[in-house]
N, C-alpha and C positions, 0 to 999 in steps of 0.2 A: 841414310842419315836423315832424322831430322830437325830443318831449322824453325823454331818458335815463332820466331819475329822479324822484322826488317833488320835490326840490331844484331842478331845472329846470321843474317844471310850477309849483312859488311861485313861482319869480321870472318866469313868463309872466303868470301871475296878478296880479304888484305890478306889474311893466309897465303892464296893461293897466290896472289899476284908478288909477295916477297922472295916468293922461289922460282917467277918465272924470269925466261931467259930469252932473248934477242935469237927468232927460230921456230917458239913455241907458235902450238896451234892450238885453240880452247874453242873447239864448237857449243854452242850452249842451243839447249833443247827442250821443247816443250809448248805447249799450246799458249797461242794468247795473253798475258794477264800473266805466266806465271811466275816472272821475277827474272829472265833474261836480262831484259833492260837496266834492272835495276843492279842486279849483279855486274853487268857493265861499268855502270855509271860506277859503283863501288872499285871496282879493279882499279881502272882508271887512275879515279883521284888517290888510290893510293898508293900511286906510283907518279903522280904529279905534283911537283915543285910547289905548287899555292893549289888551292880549288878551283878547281873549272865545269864550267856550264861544259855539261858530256853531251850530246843533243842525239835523239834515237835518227840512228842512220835509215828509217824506214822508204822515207823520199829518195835521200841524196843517197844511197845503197851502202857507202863509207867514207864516214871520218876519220882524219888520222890526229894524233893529241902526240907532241914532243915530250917525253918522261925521263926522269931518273936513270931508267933502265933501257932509254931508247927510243924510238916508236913504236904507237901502240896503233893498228889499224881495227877501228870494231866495223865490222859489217853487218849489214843485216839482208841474206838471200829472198827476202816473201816473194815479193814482188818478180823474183827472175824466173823467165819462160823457157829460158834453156840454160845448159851448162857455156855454153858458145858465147853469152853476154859476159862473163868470168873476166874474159881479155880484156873488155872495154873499162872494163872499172879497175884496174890495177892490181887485181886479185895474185897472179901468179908473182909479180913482184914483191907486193908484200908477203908473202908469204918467206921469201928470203930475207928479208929486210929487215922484220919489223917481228912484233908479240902479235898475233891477231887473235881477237875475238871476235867470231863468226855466230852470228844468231842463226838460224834456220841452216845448216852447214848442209842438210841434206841432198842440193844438189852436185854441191862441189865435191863430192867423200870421194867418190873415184880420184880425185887430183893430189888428196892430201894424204899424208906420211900414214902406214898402219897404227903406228905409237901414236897420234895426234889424242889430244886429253880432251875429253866428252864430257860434258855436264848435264844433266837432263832434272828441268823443274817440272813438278806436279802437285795437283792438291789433292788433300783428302778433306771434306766439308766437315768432318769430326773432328779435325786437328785444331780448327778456327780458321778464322778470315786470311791470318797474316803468317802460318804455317805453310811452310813447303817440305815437299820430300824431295830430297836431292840424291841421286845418284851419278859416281863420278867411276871412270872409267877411262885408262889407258895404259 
């Protein structure tokens, strides 16, 4: 699929987040720059009570935001050097807990559910600046 604009990539994001459920798993994938973050930041708010400042978990590795639907823990793996740091950050808890959005998911895939739902952003320089191709899978 592809999405045109920032505009088109929220309303993929309120989509998807209106059917998720207290359990899910949404790795989100893709280089750099391609619109994880901001799919996040979209999920998120709209599944949050007022707006909220979403902040990229790049640093602090995950945020958790109290929702509608629950908790929501977004993570972001870049930064981790083994699958071993997982524990320290509260990774296997919320994964029972809570909805998680996982940026860079690919060190933890071993741990998580065969069904867990994959998002993968990419660009093509033809489509325009603020076009992504999104491929979803689960």
């Amino acid at each position: 699929m592809i999405v045109k604009n920032l505009s088109q990539m929220q309303d993929l994001a309120v989509e998807i987040a209106s059917q998720a459920q207290i359990g899910d798993i949404i790795g989100l994938k893709g280089t750099l720059g391609a619109g994880k973050s901001f799919f996040a930041r979209s999920f998120i708010n709209a599944l949050s009570e007022s707006p909220v400042d979403v902040l990229s978990p790049t640093f602090n590795l995950v945020y958790s935001y109290d929702t509608k639907k629950g908790e929501i823990f977004h993570f972001d793996l870049y930064r981790l050097k083994s699958a071993e740091e997982l524990e320290n950050i509260g990774f296997f808890d919320a994964l029972k807990n809570g909805i998680c959005l996982i940026e860079w998911p690919e060190i933890a895939e071993k741990f998580l559910r065969k069904d867990y739902f994959e998002i993968t952003f990419s660009f093509d320089e033809k489509l325009g600046s603020d076009a992504r191709i999104i491929e979803i899978k689960y």
